[in-house]
C-alpha positions as CSV (number, residue, x, y, z in Angstrom):
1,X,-18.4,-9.4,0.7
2,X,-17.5,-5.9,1.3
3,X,-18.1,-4.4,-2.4
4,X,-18.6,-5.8,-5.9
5,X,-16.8,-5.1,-8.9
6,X,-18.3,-5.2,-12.7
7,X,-16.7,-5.2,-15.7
8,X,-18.8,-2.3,-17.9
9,X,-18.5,-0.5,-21.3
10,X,-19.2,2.5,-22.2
11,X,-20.5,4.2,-25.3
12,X,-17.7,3.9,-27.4
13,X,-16.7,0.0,-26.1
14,X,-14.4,1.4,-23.6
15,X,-13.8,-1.4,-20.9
16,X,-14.5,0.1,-17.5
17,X,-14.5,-1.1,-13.6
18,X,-17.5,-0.7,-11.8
19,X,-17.4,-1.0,-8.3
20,X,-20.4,-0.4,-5.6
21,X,-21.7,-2.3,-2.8
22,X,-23.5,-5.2,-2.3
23,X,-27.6,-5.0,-1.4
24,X,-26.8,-6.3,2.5
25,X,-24.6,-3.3,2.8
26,X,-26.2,-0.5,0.7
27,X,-27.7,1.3,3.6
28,X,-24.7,0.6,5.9
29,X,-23.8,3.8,6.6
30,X,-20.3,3.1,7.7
31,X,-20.0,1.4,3.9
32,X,-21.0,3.7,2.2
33,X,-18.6,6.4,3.3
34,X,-15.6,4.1,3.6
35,X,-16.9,3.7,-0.7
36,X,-17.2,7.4,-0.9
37,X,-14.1,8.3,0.9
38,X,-12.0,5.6,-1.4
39,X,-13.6,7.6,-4.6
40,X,-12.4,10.7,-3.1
41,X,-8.6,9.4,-2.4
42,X,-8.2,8.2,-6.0
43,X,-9.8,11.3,-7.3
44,X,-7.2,13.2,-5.2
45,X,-4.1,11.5,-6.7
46,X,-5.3,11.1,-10.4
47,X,-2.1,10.2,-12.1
48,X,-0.4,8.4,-14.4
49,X,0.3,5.7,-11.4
50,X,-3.3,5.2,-10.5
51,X,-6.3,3.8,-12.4
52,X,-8.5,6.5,-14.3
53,X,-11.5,7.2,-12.8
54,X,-14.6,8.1,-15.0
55,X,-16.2,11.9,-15.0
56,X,-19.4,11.0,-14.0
57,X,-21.9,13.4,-14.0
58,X,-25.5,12.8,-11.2
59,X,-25.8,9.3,-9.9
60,X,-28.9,8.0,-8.5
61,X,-27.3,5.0,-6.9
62,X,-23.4,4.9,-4.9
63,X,-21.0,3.5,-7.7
64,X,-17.6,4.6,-9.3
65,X,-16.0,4.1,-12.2
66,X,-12.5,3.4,-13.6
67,X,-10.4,2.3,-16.1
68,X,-9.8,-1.4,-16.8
69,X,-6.4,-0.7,-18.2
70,X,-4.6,-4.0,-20.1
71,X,-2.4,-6.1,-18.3
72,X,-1.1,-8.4,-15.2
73,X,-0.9,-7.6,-11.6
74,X,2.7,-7.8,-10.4
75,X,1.1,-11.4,-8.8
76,X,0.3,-12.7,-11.6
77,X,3.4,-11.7,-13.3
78,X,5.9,-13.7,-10.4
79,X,3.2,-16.9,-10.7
80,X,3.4,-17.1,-14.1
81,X,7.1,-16.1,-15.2
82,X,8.6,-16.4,-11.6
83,X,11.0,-13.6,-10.4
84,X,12.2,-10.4,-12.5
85,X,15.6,-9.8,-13.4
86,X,17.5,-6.7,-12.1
87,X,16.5,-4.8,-15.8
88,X,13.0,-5.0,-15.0
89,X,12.7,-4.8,-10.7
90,X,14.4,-1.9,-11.0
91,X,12.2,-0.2,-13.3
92,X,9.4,-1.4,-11.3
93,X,11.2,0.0,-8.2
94,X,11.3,3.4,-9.8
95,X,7.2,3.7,-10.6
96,X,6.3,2.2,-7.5
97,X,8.2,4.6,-5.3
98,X,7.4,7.6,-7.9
99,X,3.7,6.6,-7.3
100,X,4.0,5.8,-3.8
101,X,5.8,9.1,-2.9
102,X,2.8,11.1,-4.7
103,X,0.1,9.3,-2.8
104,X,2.1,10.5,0.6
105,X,2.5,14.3,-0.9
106,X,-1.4,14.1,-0.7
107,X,-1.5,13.1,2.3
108,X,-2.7,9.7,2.0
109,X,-1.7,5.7,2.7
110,X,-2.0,2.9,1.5
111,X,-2.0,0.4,4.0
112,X,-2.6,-2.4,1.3
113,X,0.3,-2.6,-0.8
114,X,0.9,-6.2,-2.3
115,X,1.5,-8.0,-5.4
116,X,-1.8,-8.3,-6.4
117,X,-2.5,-4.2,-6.1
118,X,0.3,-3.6,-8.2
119,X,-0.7,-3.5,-12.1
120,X,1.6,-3.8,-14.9
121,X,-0.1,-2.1,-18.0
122,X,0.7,-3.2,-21.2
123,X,1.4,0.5,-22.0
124,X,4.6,0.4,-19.2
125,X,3.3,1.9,-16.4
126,X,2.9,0.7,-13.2
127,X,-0.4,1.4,-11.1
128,X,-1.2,1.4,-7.5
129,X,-5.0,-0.5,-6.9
130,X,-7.8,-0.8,-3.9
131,X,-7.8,1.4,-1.7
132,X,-10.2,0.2,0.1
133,X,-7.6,0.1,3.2
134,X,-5.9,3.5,2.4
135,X,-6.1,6.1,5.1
136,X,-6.2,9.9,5.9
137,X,-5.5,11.9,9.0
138,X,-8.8,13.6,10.0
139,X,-11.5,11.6,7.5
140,X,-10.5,8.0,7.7
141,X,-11.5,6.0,10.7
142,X,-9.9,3.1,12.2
143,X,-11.1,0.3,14.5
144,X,-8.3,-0.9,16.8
145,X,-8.8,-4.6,16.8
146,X,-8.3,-5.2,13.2
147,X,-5.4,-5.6,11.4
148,X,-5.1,-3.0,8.0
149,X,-3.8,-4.7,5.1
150,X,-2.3,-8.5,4.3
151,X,-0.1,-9.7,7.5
152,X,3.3,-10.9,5.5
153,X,3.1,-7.2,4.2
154,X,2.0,-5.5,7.7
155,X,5.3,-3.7,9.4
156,X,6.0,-5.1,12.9
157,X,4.6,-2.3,14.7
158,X,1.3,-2.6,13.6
159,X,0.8,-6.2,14.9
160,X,1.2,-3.9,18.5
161,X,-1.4,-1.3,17.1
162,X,0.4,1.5,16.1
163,X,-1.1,4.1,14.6
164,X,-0.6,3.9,10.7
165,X,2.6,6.0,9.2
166,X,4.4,6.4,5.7
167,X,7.1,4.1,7.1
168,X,4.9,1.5,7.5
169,X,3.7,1.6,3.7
170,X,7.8,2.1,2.8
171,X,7.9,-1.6,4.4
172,X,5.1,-3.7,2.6
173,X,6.8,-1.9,-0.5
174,X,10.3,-3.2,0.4
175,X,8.5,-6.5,1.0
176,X,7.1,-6.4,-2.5
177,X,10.1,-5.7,-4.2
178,X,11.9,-8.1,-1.7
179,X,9.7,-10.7,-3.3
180,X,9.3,-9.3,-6.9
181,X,13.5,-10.6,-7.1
182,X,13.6,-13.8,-4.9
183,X,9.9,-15.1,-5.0
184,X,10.0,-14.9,-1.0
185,X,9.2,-13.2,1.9
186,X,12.0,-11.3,4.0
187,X,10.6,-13.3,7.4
188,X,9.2,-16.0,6.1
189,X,5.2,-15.8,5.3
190,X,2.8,-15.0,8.0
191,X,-0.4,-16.0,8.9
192,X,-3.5,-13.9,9.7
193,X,-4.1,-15.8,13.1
194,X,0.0,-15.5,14.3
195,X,1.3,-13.3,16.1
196,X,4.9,-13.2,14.6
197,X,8.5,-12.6,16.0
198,X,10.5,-10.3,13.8
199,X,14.5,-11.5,13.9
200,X,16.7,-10.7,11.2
201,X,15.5,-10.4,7.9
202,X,17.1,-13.0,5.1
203,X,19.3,-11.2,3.0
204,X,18.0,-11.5,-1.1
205,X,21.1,-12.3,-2.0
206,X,21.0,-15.6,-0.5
207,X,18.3,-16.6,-3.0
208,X,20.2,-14.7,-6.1
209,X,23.8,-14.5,-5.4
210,X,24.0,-12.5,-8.8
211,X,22.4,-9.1,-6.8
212,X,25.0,-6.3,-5.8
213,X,25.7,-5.7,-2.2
214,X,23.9,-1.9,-3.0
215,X,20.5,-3.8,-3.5
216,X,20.8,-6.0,-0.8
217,X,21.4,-2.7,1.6
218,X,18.3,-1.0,-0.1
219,X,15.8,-3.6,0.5
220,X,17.6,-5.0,4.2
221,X,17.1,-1.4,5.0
222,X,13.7,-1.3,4.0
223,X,12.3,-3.9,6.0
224,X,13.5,-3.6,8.8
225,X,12.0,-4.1,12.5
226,X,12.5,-1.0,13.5
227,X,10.8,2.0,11.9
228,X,13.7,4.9,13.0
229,X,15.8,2.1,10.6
230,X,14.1,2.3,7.4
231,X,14.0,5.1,4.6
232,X,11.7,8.1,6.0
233,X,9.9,9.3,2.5
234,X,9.7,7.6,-0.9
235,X,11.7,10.5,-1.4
236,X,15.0,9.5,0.0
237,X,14.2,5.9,-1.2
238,X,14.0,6.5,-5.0
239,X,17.3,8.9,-4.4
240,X,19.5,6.1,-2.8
241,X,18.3,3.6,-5.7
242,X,19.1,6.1,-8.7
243,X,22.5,6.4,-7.4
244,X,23.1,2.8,-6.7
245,X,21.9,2.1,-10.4
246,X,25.1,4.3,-11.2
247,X,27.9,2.6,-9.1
248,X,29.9,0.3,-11.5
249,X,28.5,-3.1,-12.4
250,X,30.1,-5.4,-9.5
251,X,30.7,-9.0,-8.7
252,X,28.6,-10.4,-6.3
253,X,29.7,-10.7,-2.3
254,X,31.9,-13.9,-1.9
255,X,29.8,-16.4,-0.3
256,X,31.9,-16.0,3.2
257,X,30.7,-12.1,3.0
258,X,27.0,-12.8,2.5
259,X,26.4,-15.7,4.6
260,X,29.4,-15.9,7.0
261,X,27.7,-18.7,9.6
262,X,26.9,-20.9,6.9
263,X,30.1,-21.0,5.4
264,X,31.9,-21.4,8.4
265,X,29.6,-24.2,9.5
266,X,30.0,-25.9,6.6
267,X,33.5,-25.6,6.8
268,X,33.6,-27.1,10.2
269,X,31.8,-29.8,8.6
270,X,34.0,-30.2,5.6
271,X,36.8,-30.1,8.3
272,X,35.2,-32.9,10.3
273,X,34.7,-34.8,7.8
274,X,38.2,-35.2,6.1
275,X,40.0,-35.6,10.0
276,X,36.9,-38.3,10.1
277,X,38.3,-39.8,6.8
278,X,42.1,-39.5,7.7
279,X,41.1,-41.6,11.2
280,X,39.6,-44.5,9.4
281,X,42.8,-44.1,7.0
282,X,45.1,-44.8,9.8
283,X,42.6,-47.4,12.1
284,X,43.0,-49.5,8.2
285,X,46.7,-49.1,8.7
């Protein structure tokens, strides 16, 4: 277990978060600063996209504390109502890269984005949670032989050991939001103990032919294989989506358009099959 977490109130019944470490690693020193150091990042990018963190005065033991806010994780949300409709990913879309893009103005990753540290408050907002994984140039320290973060959300250069970068946090978001529309993964899940291949990413629209060709371009973008490929900042993400949200409502891409080998193929088949039929027609004759 690398930390606990209690649920606490406060004088007034406020529900709070308390999270410290467990005995076997209290005088761990290498625990307690990755706890200190993941205090100090949240403290640095207090915001309306991150959880509240209590004003606390002298402590005698290493704890923090912040605010259990009402609501789901973005998990919870897809298990128990299954994928959003364009209305709702693309507000999500716009919090998560309005938070995102302030956690990389400071300086900081992630390196853990996922469903489940995604929180949907019952008051609209979306926050970014644990960051127990997340990163700075200079303080944070990283040990080479372990993987940061959940593997279906890990970029494909960091399965080689790169060094950690914005771009690879733009990916496990444009995996999230991938998933937040079609329930699935953009290569399929992956295993802790694979070492994956990376091809070509399914486009969303083959799971919900009702998405414009804009969003499909967004999130193919997004995830793909190579880093020089995708968006460069938060930035320049959020900007592309606000001006696809103002291109005129469109019909889906025809079938052929999205999926051209599969429709072909099953033409051939279709093709096949009535030459097949006409054979038989004329043996009988």
């Amino acid at each position: 277990v690398q930390s606990l977490l209690y649920r606490v109130e406060d004088g007034q019944g406020q529900p709070w978060l308390l999270k410290t470490l467990p005995a076997a690693r209290a005088d761990d020193p290498l625990a307690t600063q990755a706890l200190l150091l993941e205090e100090w990042f949240l403290r640095r990018v207090q915001g309306r996209h991150f959880p509240e963190l209590h004003g606390l005065a002298q402590r005698q033991h290493l704890y923090y504390l912040m605010r259990e806010h009402p609501g789901e994780t973005l998990a919870e949300r897809l298990r128990n109502h299954g994928p959003l409709s364009l209305p709702e990913w693309l507000g999500l879309a716009n919090q998560l890269l309005r938070g995102l893009g302030q956690l990389h103005r400071r300086n900081l990753l992630h390196r853990d984005l996922k469903p489940e540290n995604l929180h949907l408050g019952r008051d609209g907002e979306l926050r970014l949670l644990d960051f127990g994984l997340a990163w700075c140039p200079g303080l944070s320290r990283e040990d080479p032989h372990l993987l940061p973060g959940t593997p279906s959300y890990l970029a494909p250069e960091c399965f080689s050991g790169t060094s950690p970068s914005v771009r690879q946090d733009l990916y496990a978001t444009g995996v999230c939001l991938y998933q937040a529309l079609t329930g699935r993964y953009p290569y399929g899940e992956i295993e802790a103990f694979q070492h994956p291949r990376f091809g070509r990413p399914v486009p969303p629209s083959r799971y919900r032919p009702d998405l414009p060709a804009w969003i499909d371009d967004l999130l193919l973008r997004a995830v793909a294989c190579d880093p020089a490929q995708r968006f460069e900042t938060a930035e320049e993400w959020l900007l592309s989506l606000q001006q696809g949200e103002t291109l005129p409502v469109a019909a889906p891409r025809p079938l052929l358009e999205r999926e051209p080998l599969q429709t072909w193929r099953a033409i051939a088949l279709l093709s096949l099959a009535a030459n097949l039929a006409l054979l038989l027609v004329w043996l009988k004759g």
